[in-house]
MARVEX-396610 format. One line per field, with one value per residue (C-alpha): residue number from 1; residue in three letters; x, y, z. Coordinates in steps of 0.001 Angstrom, whole numbers. Example, Ala and Ser with C-alpha at 12.3 -4.5 7.8 and 13.67 -1.06 7.14 Angstrom:
REM MARVEX-396610
pos: 1, 2;
code: ALA, SER;
x: 12300, 13670;
y: -4500, -1060;
z: 7800, 7140;
REM end
This chain:
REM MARVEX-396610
pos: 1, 2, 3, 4, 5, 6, 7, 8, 9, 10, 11, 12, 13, 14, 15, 16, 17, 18, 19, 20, 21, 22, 23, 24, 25, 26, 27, 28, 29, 30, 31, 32, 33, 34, 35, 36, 37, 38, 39, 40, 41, 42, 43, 44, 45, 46, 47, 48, 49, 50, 51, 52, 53, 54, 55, 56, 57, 58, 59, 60, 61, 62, 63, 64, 65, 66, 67, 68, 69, 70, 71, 72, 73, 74, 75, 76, 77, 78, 79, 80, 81, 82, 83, 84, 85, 86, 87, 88, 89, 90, 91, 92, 93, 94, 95, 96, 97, 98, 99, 100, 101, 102, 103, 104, 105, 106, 107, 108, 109, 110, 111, 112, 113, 114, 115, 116, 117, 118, 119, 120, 121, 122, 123, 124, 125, 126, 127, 128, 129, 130, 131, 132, 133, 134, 135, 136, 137, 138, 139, 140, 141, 142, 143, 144, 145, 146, 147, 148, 149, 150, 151, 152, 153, 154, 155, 156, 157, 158, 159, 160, 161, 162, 163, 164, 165, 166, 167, 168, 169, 170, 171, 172, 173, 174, 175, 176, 177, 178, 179, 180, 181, 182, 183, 184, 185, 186, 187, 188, 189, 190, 191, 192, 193, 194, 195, 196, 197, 198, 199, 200, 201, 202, 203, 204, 205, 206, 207, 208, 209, 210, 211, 212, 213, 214, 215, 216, 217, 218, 219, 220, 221, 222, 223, 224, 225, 226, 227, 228, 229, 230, 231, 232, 233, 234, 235, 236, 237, 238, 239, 240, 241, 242, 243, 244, 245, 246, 247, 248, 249, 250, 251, 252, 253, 254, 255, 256, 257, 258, 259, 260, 261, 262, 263, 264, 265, 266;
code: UNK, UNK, UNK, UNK, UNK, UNK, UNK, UNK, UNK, UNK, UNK, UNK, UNK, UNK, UNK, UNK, UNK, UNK, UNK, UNK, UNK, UNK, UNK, UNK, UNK, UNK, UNK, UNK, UNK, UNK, UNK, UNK, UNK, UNK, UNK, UNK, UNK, UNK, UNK, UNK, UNK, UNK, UNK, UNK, UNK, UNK, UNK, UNK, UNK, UNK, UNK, UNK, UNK, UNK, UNK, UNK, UNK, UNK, UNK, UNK, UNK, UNK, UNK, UNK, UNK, UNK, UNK, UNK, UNK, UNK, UNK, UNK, UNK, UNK, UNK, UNK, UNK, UNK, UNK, UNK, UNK, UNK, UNK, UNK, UNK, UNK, UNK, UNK, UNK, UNK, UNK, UNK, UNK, UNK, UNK, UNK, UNK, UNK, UNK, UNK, UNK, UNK, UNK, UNK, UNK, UNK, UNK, UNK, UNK, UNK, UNK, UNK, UNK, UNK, UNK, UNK, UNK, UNK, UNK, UNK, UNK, UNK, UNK, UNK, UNK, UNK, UNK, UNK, UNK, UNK, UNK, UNK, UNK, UNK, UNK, UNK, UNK, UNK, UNK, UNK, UNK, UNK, UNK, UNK, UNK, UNK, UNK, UNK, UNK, UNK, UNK, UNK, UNK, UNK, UNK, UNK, UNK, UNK, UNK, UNK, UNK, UNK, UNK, UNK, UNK, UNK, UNK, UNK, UNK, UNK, UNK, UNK, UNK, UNK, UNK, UNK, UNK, UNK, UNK, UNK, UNK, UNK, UNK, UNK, UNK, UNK, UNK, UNK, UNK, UNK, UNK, UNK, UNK, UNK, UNK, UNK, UNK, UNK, UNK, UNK, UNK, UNK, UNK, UNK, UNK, UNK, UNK, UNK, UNK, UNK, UNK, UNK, UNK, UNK, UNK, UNK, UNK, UNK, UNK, UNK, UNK, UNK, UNK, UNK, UNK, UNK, UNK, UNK, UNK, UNK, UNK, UNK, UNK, UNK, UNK, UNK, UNK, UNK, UNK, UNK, UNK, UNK, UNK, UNK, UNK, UNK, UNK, UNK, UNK, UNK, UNK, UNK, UNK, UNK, UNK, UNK, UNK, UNK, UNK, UNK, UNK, UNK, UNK, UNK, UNK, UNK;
x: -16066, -14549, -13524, -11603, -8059, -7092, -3742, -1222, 1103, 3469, 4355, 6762, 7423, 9405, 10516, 12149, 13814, 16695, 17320, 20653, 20321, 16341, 14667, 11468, 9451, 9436, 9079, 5696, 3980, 1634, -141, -818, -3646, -4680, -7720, -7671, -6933, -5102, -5170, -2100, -2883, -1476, -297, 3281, 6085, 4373, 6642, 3775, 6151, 9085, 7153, 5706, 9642, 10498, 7895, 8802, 12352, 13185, 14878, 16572, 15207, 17214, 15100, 12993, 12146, 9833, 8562, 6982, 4719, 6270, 10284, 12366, 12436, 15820, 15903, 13977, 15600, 15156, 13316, 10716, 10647, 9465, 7195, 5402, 5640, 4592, 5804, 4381, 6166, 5594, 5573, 7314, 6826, 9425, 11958, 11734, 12909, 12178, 9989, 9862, 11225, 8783, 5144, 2359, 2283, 6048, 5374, 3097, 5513, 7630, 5325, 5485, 9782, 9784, 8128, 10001, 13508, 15675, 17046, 13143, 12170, 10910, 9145, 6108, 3923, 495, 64, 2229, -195, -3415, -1792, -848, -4063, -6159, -4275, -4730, -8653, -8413, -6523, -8954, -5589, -6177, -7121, -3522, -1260, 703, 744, 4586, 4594, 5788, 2518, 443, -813, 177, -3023, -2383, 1111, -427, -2610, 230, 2389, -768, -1284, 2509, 2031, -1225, 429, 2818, 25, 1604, -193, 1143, 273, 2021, 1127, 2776, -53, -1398, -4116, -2443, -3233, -6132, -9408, -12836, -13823, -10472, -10267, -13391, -11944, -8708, -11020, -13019, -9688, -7965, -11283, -11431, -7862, -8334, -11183, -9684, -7253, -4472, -3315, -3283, -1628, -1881, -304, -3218, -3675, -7335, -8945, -12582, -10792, -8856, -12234, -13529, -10696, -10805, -9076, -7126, -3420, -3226, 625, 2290, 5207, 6961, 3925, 1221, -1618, -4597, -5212, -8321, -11687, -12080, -15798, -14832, -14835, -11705, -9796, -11556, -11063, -7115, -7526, -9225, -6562, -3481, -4812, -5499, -8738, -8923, -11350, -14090, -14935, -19323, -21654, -22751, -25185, -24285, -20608, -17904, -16729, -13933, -15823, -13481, -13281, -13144;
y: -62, -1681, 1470, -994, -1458, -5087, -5737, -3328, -5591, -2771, 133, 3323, 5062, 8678, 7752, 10369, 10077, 11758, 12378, 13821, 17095, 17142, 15598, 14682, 12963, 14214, 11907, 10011, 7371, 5568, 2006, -256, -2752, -6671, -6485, -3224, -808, 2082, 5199, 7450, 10874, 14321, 17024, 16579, 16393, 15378, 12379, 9638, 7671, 7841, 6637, 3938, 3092, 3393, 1053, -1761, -1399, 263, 3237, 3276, 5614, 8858, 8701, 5866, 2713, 175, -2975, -5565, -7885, -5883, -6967, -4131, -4883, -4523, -7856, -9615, -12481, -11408, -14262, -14484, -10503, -10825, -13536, -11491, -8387, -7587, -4765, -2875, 639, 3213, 1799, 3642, 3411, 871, 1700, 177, -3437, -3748, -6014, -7788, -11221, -10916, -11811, -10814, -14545, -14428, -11264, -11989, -15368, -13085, -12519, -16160, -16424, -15816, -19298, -20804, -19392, -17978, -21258, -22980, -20219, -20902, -24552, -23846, -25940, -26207, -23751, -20695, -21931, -21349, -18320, -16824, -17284, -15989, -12568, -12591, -13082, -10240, -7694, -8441, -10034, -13302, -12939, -10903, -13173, -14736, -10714, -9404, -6568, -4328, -4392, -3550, 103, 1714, 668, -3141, -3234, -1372, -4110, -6530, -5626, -5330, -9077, -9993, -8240, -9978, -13585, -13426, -13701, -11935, -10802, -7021, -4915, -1850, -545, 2725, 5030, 1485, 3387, 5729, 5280, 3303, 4067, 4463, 841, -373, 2189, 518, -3013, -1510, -751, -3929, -5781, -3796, -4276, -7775, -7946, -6484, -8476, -11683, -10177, -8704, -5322, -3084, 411, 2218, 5901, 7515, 10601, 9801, 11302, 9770, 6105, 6855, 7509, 4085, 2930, 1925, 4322, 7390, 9174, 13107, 13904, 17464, 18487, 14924, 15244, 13563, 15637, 13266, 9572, 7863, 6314, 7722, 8542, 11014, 14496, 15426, 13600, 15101, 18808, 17886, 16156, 19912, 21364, 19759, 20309, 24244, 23997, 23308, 19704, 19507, 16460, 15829, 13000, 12417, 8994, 7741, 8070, 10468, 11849, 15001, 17971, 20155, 23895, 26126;
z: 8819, 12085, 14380, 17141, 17548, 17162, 17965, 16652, 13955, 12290, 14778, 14177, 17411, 16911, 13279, 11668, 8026, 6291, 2688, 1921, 3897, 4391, 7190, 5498, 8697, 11771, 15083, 13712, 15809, 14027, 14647, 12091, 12731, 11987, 9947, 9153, 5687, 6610, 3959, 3882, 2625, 2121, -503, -2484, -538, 2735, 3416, 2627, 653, 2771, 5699, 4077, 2680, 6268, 7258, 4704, 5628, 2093, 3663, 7028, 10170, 11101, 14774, 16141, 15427, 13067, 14616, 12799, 15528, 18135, 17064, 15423, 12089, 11228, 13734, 11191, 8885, 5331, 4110, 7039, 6937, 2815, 3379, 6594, 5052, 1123, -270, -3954, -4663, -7479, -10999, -13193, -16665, -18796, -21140, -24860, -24295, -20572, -19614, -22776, -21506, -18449, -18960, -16708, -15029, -14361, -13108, -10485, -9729, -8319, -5342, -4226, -3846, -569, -145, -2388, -1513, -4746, -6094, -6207, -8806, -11564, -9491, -8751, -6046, -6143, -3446, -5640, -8832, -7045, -5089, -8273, -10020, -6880, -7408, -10849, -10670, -7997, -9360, -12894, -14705, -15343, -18996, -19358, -17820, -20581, -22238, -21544, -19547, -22479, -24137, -21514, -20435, -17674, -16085, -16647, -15558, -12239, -11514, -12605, -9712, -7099, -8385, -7436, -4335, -3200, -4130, -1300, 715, 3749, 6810, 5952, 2452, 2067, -1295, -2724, -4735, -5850, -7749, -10029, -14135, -12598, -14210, -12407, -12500, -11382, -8559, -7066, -7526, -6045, -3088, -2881, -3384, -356, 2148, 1473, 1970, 5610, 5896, 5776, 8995, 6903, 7864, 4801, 4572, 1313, 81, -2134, -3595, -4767, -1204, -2459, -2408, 702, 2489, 1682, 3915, 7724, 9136, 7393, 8246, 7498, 6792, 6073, 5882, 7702, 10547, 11269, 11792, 12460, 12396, 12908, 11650, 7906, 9145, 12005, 11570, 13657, 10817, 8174, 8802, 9020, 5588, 4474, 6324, 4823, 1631, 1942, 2223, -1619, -1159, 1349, 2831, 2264, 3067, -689, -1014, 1870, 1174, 2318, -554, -950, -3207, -4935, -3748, -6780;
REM end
């Protein structure tokens, strides 16, 4: 895992956020780096996904400011913003009859409008196809892309949005409890996906609940109640006891096969 800062592309500096009458973050500065995966974690009601809404521009900032390559992002013009900046929330589960006209492939198309602007879709260069099918082969879809999104699990149409996220091919990932209804094998393609993602010099930031896949991660942010408690390398044991801290003390962070790993505490 890298442990040195290249340069910081997505920045929040004393960003608070308001729903209706709650604040639910409370003046959080947090760096976001280039060729790195970032691992948001923290109990319900922490303010992981609000922070990473504020960070994609989803939901404005009470307090404070988002930058995106060090210009405010609200300063951003919306097509150069979506093609910088990809963006994959919670998936919630379809209604009988929705999704039925939209296939897995057209799906995943979606990813790639910012590049072609909203009156080139459905044309499709030869730099969308080969987009498209790179982040169908990665998120293990490619055999499922002419299903329509009705008939897939909950599992599949997880990795069917990942895949539409990863075809934009932006510089910035900001993925929103990517592996929920994610079995074991897909959790560690998940991982290998996000790494190699950060690898090639994208910065990656992903809200997880799975604390075992969040330590595979570069570095790791400990939130609760709207605060950041601790951010740093997922190996260093200052962030780990706030990670057993946020969570009551209920997981334990061990060394297990030359993994860190969090051990329930029964």
């Amino acid at each position: 895992m890298s442990t040195e800062h290249p340069p910081a592309v997505l920045q929040a500096r004393a960003l608070g956020v308001q729903r209706g009458a709650a604040r639910v973050l409370h003046g959080v500065d947090l760096d976001v780096h280039a060729g790195q995966w970032l691992a948001i974690v923290g109990p319900n009601g922490a303010g992981k996904s609000s922070l990473l809404q504020a960070l994609s521009g989803w939901w404005p900032c009470a307090t404070g400011e988002v930058r995106l390559m060090g210009r405010p992002l609200g300063q951003w013009p919306a097509p150069r913003r979506a093609r910088t900046l990809a963006w994959m929330g919670q998936s919630p589960a379809l209604s009988e009859g929705e999704g039925e006209a939209l296939s897995v492939d057209d799906t995943v198309g979606l990813g790639r409008l910012p590049h072609q602007g909203w009156w080139g879709w459905p044309a499709r260069s030869a730099a969308d196809r080969e987009a498209i099918a790179q982040a169908l082969r990665d998120a293990d879809m490619l055999a499922l892309r002419d299903r329509p999104l009705q008939a897939l699990s909950g599992g599949e149409r997880q990795r069917a949005h990942l895949a539409r996220a990863l075809a934009t091919q932006a510089p910035v990932l900001l993925l929103d409890e990517p592996a929920s209804h994610l079995d074991a094998p897909h959790q560690r393609l998940l991982a290998g996906v996000l790494r190699g993602q950060a690898q090639r010099g994208h910065a990656v930031v992903s809200v997880l609940h799975e604390l075992s896949l969040a330590l595979a991660a570069d570095r790791i942010a400990a939130l609760q109640s709207g605060r950041l408690l601790a951010c740093g390398p997922a190996d260093d044991a200052q962030v780990h006891r706030a990670i057993e801290a946020v969570f009551d003390h209920a997981v334990r962070i061990a060394r297990v096969d030359d993994r860190w790993t969090a051990v329930p505490c029964f």
